[in-house]
N, C-alpha and C positions, 0 to 999 in steps of 0.2 A: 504494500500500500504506500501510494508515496505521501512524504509528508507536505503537509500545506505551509507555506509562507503567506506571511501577511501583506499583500502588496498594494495596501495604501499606504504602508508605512515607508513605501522606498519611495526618496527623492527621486528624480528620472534618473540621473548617471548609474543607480543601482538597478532601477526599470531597463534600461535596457541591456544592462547585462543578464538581466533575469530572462531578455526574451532569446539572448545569443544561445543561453543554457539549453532551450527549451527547440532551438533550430528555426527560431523565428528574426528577422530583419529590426534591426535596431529602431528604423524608422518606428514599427507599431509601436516600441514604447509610449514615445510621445499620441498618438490615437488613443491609447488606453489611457495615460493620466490626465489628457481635457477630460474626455469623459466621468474619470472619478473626481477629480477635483473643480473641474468649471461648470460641466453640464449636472454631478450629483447624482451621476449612475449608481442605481442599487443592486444591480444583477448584469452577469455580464452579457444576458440574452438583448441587453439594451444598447448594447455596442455594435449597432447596425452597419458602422462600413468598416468591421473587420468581417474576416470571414467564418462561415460555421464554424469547420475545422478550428477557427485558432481562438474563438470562441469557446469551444468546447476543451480545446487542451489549456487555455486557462482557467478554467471552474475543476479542470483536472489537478493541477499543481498550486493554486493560488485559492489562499480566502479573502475574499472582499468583503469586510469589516463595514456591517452596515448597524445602526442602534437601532432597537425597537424600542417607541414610544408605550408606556405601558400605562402613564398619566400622565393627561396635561390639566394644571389648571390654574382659572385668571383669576388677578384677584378684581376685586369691587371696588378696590379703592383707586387705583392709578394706571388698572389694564395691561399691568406684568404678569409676564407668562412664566409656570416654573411644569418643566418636561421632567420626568423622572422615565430613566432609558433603562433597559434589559440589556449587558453587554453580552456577546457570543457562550461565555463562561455560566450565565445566572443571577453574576451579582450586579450589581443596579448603583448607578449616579444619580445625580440631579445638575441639570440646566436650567437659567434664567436668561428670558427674553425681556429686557426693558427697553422701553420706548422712549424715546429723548428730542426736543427739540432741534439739535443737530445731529438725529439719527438715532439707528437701532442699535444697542451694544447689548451684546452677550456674555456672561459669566456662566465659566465652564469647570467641569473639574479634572484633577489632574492624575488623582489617585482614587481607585477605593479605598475609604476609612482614612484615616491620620493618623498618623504615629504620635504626633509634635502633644497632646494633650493639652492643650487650649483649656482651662475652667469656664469660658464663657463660651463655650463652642459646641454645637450638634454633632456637627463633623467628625471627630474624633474618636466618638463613644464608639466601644467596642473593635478602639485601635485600627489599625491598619491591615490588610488583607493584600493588595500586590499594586504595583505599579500601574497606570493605565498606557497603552501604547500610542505613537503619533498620531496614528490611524485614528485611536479610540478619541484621542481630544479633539482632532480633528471634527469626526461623524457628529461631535455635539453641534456644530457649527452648522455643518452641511445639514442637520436634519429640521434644528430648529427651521433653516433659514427656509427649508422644502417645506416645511409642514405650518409654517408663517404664511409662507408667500410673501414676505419682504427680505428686504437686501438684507443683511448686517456690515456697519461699519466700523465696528467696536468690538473688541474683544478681549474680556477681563479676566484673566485665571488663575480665579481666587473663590472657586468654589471648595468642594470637598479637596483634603489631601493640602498638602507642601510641596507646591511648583516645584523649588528647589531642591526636593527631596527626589527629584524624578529631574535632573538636569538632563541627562541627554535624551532622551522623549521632548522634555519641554524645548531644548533646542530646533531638532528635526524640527517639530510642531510650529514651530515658528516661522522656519524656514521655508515649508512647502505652504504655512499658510501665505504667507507675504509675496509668494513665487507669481508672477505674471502670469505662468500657465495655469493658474490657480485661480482662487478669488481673489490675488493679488490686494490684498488689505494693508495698509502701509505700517509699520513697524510701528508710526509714532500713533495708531490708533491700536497698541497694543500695551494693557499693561498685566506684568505681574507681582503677586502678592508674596511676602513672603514673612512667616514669624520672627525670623531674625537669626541663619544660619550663614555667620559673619564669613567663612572661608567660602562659603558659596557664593556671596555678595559679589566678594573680590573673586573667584573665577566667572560669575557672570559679565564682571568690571572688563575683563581679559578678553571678550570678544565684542565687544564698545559696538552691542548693538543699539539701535535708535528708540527700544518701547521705555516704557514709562517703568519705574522700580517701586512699589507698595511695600513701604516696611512697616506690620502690625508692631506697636511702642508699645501702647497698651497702661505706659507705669514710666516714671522720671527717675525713680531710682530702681537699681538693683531689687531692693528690697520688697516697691510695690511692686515692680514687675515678677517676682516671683508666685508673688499669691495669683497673678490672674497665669502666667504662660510659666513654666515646668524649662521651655528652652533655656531661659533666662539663669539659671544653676550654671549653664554649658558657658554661656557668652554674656558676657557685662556690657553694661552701657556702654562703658567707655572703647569696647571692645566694635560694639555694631555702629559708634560714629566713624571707628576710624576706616572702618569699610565704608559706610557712607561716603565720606570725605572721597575715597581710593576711586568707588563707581562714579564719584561727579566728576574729577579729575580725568579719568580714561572717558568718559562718556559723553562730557557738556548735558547730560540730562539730567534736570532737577529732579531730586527724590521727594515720593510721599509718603506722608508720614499717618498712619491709620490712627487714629485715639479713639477706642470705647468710653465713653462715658458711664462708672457704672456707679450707683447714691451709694458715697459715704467711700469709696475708696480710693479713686485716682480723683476724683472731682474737685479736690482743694482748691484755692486761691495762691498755695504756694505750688500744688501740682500744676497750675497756668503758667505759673514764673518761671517753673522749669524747664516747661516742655517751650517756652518761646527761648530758652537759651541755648536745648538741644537742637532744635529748628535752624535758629539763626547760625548755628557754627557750622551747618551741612547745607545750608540756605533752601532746605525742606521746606514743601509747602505742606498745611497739615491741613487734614481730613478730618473732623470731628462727628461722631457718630453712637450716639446715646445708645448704649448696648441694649439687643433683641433680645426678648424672653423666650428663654427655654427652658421647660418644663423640667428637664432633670438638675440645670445649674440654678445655684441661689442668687445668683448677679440681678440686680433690677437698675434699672434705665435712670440716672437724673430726671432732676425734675426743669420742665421748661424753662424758671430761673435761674435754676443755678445754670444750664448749657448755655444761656444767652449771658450769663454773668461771665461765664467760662469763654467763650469765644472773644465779648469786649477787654477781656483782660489781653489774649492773645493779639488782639488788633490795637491795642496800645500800643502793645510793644515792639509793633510794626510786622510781625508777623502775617503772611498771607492765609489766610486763614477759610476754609468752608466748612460749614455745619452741611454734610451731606443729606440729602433729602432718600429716606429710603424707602425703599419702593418694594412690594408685595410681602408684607409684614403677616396681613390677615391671611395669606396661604404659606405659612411660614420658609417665605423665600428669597430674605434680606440677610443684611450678614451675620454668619454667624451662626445658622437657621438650617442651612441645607446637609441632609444627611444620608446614609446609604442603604438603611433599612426600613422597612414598613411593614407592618401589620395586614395592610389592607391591599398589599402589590396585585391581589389578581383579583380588586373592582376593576370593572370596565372600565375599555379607554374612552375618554371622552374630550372632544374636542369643543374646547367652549370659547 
C-alpha cells in the first residue's frame, strides 16, 4: 500500500519534484497548486485540465487535506462567525470569521490543544495533543473563505495552540499563504500571537519577515505574570524585551503588545505605569483587552472604569494605545474563548 503525502503542504519546488517521483512533467505541478490554493479545490476529481490518469494517480499517492465544517455559528451581536472543523485524524479546531470595516480577517489555529497553560485561557485545557500541519492552517482559511463567500484579507494566528510552538509549519504556512500562486495575502496583513517564547522571538527576528508580532504580556512584573501564564517561570520580562528590542531591530516592525485586563490583578494604576514603560522601550503599541469568561478559569473582566481609567493612564504617557473591540463573545469566540473539544460535536451542521 503506498503511503500518502500531504501535498498541500509542499511549497511548488517540492510539488514538482513530487510529480518527477511519480513520472509526471514538472509543468503539472504548478496546475495542481492554482487549483488547491487559488481556485480551493477539495477533490482532485475537480482538477478538470489534468488528465484522468494523473488525476487518479494523484488521489493514489497524495492526500489532499480538506477541513470539514462540523459547526458554524454567528453571533447576534457583531455577525462573527466561529467554524469548528473535523481535521482528517478526528480531532477538531476552531476558526473565527470577523468582519471589519477594512475587511474580512481570520483567526486560525495552529495547534491542537496548548501546551503553554495560559490561567485565563480555553485553549489549553487538556494540554496539547500534536502539531497542526501547513496544509491544516492553511484549509482554515480556504474553507472559511468557500463557505463565507467572501474574500479574507487578514489573517490572525492566535487561535488554539502557540504559533511558535509549531515554527516550521507556521513558516511554510506563511509562505505559501503570501505566494502569488496562492491567495497571495501580503505579509503585512499577517499577524502572529505569541505567549512569550523569547528564543523563538529572536529566531522569528532571523528571517525579518514583514507580518505583525503579538506578544500576550499579560502582567508588568515577573511576579504578576506568573499567576496569569506558567511560561513566564521559563522567560522574564526582562528577558522577552530584549527579544523584542532584537525583532524591531532585524524587522523595522512594531511589536504588539496583548494586555488582558482581568479585576483586581494586572489592572492597577501602577500596573498602567508599567506597562507604558515596557511599551515605550520596544516602542510596542498595546492592545488592551478586558479578559473573556471562561467557565473553568476564575479571571473576571475589569470593570468599564477602571479599562477607561487604564487606557487614559496609558495615553498620558504617550503610549499608543487600543482598547480592542471584541467580537463574538456571546458564541464564545473572542480571545481567549476558543477550544478543541465539545460535548455537543455531532449537532448538526448549520449554517446560519
Amino acid at each position: 500500500m503506498i503511503e500518502k503525502t500531504d501535498i498541500k503542504s509542499h511549497v511548488l519546488s517540492e510539488l514538482q519534484r513530487e510529480m518527477e517521483k511519480i513520472g509526471e512533467k514538472k509543468f503539472r505541478a504548478a496546475q495542481i497548486y492554482e487549483w488547491m490554493h487559488k481556485k480551493l479545490a477539495e477533490d482532485f476529481t475537480e482538477m478538470t485540465n489534468l488528465s484522468l490518469s494523473l488525476r487518479e494517480k494523484c488521489a493514489e499517492h497524495f492526500e489532499l487535506t480538506v477541513l470539514r465544517p462540523v459547526r458554524v455559528q454567528e453571533s447576534k451581536l457583531d455577525g462573527t462567525k466561529k467554524y469548528l472543523f473535523a481535521l482528517g485524524d478526528g480531532n477538531m479546531v476552531e476558526s473565527v470569521l470577523m468582519r471589519y470595516r477594512h475587511g474580512n480577517s481570520v483567526c486560525i489555529s495552529s495547534q491542537v490543544g496548548c501546551r503553554m497553560g495560559c490561567r485565563f485561557c480555553a485553549s489549553t485545557l487538556g494540554g496539547l495533543v500534536r502539531n497542526l500541519t501547513a496544509g491544516e492552517m492553511l484549509e482554515q482559511v480556504y474553507r472559511v473563505q468557500k463557505l463565507s463567500g467572501e474574500r479574507v484579507s487578514n489573517v490572525v494566528v492566535m487561535g488554539i495552540g502557540e504559533p511558535l510552538d509549531n515554527m516550521e509549519n507556521l513558516l511554510r504556512f506563511i509562505e505559501m499563504l503570501t505566494d502569488e500562486k496562492g491567495l497571495n495575502i501580503s505579509k503585512r496583513n499577517i499577524t502572529v500571537s505569541t505567549c512569550g517564547l523569547a528564543p523563538k522571538i529572536r529566531e522569528l527576528a532571523e528571517k525579518n519577515l514583514q507580518i505583525t508580532l503579538a506578544l500576550s504580556l499579560h502582567g508588568v512584573t515577573d511576579e504578576k505574570r506568573k499567576k496569569m501564564m506558567p511560561v513566564a517561570e521559563r522567560y522574564s520580562i526582562a528577558e522577552l524585551m530584549d527579544a523584542c528590542r532584537y525583532y524591531f531591530e532585524k524587522t523595522g516592525r512594531r511589536i504588539t503588545f496583548e494586555y488582558a485586563l482581568a479585576a483586581g490583578v494586572n489592572d492597577a494604576k501602577e500596573d498602567a505605569q508599567g506597562l507604558a514603560v515596557l511599551s515605550g522601550s520596544v516602542h510596542a503599541h498595546v492592545n488592551l483587552i478586558p479578559v473573556n469568561p471562561v467557565r473553568e478559569r476564575e479571571f473576571a473582566a475589569s470593570g468599564k472604569d477602571t479599562v477607561r481609567a487604564f487606557q487614559k493612564k496609558l495615553e498620558e504617557a504617550g503610549v499608543n494605545v487600543t482598547l480592542r473591540r471584541e467580537m463574538g463573545r456571546d458564541i464564545d469566540g473572542a480571545c481567549g474563548q476558543l477550544r478543541r473539544n465539545y460535548a455537543d460535536v455531532l449537532a448538526p451542521l448549520s449554517f446560519m
